[in-house]
One Martini backbone bead per residue (centre of mass of N, CA, C, O) as a GRO file, in nm:
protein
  130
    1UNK     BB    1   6.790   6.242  -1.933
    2UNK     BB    2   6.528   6.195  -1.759
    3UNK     BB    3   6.357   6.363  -1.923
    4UNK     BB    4   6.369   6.177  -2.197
    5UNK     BB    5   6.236   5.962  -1.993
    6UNK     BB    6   5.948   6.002  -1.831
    7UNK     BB    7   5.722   5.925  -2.077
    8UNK     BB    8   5.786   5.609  -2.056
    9UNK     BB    9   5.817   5.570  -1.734
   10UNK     BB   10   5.550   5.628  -1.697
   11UNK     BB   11   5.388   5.394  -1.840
   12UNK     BB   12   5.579   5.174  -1.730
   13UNK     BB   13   5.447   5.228  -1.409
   14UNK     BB   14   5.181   5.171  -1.479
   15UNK     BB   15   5.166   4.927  -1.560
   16UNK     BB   16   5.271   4.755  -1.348
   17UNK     BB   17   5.070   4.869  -1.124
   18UNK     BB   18   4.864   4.735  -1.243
   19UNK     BB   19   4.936   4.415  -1.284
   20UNK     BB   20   4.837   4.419  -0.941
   21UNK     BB   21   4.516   4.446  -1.013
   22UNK     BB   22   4.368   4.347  -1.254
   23UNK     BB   23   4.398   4.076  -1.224
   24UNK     BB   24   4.305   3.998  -0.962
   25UNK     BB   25   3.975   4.084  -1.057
   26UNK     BB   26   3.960   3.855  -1.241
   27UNK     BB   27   4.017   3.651  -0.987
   28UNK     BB   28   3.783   3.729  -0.830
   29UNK     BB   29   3.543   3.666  -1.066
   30UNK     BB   30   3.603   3.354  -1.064
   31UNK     BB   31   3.650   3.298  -0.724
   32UNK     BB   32   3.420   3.456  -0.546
   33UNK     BB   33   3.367   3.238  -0.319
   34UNK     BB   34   3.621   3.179  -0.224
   35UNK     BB   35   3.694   3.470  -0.162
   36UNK     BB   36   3.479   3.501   0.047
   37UNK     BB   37   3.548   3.360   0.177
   38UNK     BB   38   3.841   3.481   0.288
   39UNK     BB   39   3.689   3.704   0.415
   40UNK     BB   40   3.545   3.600   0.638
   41UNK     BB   41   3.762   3.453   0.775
   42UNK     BB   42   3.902   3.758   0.827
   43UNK     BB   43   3.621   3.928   0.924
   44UNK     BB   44   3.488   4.049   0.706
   45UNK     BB   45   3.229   4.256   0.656
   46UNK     BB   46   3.040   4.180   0.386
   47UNK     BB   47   3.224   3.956   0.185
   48UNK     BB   48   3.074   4.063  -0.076
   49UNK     BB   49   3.061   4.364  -0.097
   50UNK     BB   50   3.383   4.356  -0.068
   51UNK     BB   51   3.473   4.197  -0.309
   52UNK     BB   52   3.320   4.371  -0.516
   53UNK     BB   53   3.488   4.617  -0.484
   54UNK     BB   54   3.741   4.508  -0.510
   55UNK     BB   55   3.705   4.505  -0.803
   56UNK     BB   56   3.662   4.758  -0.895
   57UNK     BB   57   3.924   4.845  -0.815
   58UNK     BB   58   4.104   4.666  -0.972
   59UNK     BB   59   3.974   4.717  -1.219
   60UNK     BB   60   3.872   4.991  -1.265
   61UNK     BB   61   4.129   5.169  -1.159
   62UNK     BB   62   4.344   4.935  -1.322
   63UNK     BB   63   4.287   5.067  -1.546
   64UNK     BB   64   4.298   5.399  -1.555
   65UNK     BB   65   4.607   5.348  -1.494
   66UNK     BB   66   4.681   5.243  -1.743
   67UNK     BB   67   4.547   5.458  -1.922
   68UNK     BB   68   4.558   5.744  -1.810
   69UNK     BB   69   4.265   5.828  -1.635
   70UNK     BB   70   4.209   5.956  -1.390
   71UNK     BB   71   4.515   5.908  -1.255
   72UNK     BB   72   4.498   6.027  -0.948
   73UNK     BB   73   4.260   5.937  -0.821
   74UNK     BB   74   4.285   5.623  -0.871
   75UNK     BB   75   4.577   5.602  -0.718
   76UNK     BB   76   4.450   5.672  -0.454
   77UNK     BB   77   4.206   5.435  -0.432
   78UNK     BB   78   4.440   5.209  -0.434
   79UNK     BB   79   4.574   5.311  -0.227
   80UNK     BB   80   4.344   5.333   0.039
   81UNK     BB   81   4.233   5.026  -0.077
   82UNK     BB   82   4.590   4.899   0.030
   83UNK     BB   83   4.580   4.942   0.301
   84UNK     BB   84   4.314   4.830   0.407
   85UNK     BB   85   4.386   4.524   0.349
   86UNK     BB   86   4.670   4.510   0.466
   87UNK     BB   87   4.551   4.480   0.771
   88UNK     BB   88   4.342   4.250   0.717
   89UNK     BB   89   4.578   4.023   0.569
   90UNK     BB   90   4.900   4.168   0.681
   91UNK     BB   91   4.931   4.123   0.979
   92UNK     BB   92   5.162   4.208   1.188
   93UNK     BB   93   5.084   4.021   1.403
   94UNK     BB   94   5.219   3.865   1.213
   95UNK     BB   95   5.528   3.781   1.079
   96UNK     BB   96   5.465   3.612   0.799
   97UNK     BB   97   5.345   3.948   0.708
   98UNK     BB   98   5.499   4.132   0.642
   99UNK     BB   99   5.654   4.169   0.366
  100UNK     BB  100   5.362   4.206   0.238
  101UNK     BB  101   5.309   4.451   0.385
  102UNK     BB  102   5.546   4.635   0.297
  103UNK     BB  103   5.501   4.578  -0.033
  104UNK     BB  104   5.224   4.754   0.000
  105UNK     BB  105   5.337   5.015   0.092
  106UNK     BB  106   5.521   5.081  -0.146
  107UNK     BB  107   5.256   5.074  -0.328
  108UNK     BB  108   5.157   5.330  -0.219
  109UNK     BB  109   5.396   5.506  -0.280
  110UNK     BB  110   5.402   5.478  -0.604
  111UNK     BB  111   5.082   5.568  -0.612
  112UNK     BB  112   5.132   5.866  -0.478
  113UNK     BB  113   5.334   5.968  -0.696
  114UNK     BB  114   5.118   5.941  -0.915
  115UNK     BB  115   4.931   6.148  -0.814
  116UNK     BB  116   5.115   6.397  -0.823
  117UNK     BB  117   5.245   6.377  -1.100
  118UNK     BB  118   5.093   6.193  -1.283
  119UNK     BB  119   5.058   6.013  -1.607
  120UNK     BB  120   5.162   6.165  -1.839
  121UNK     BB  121   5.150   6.191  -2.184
  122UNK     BB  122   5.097   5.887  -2.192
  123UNK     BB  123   4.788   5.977  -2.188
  124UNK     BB  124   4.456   6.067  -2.150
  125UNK     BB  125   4.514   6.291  -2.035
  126UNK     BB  126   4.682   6.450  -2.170
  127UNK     BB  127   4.461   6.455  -2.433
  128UNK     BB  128   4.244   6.627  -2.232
  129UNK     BB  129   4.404   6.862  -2.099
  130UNK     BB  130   4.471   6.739  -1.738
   0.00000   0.00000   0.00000
């Protein structure tokens, strides 16, 4: 039965963990000021640049994840990412950042399914026969 629905599967795990990447980029585009200001604030050095790249890997890897074009790799960079983000944004010496931190270590185990499996047929890597 599984196997009849992989590529559908696929496609919406696909679909689903962009949604957390995508959105976010272009929020980081509207308030770049003040997400920098946020950046700074918590310490990240360089908070221009540091804020540009978030966007990159947001918007741009959480494109190619929607899209499943070098599939693997996206998720990858989104998976190593989300890991340090997530120390420097929600660090478990706060105990109210646990959940949050957790939350997003998850999103790196599915993101690193993603690397493991592929994007699946429904997907342009599959189209360009990668």
């Amino acid at each position: 039965m599984f196997t009849s629905l992989q590529n559908p599967l696929s496609l919406i795990g696909r679909v689903l963990l962009s949604l957390l990447f995508i959105p976010a980029g272009f929020s980081k585009i509207g308030g770049f000021a003040g997400t920098v200001g946020y950046a700074a604030a918590k310490g990240v050095p360089l908070p221009e640049v540091a804020i540009a790249v978030a966007i990159a890997v947001e918007l741009g890897l959480g494109l190619l994840l929607l899209v499943g074009f070098q599939t693997r790799w996206a998720a990858l960079g989104i998976a190593f990412f989300t890991v340090v983000i997530s120390f420097i944004f929600h660090p478990l010496s706060d105990p109210s950042q646990a959940q949050a931190f957790f939350k997003n270590i998850a999103v790196v185990g599915g993101l690193l399914t993603v690397a493991a499996w592929g994007a699946g047929a429904w997907s342009l890597d599959a189209k360009r026969g990668a």
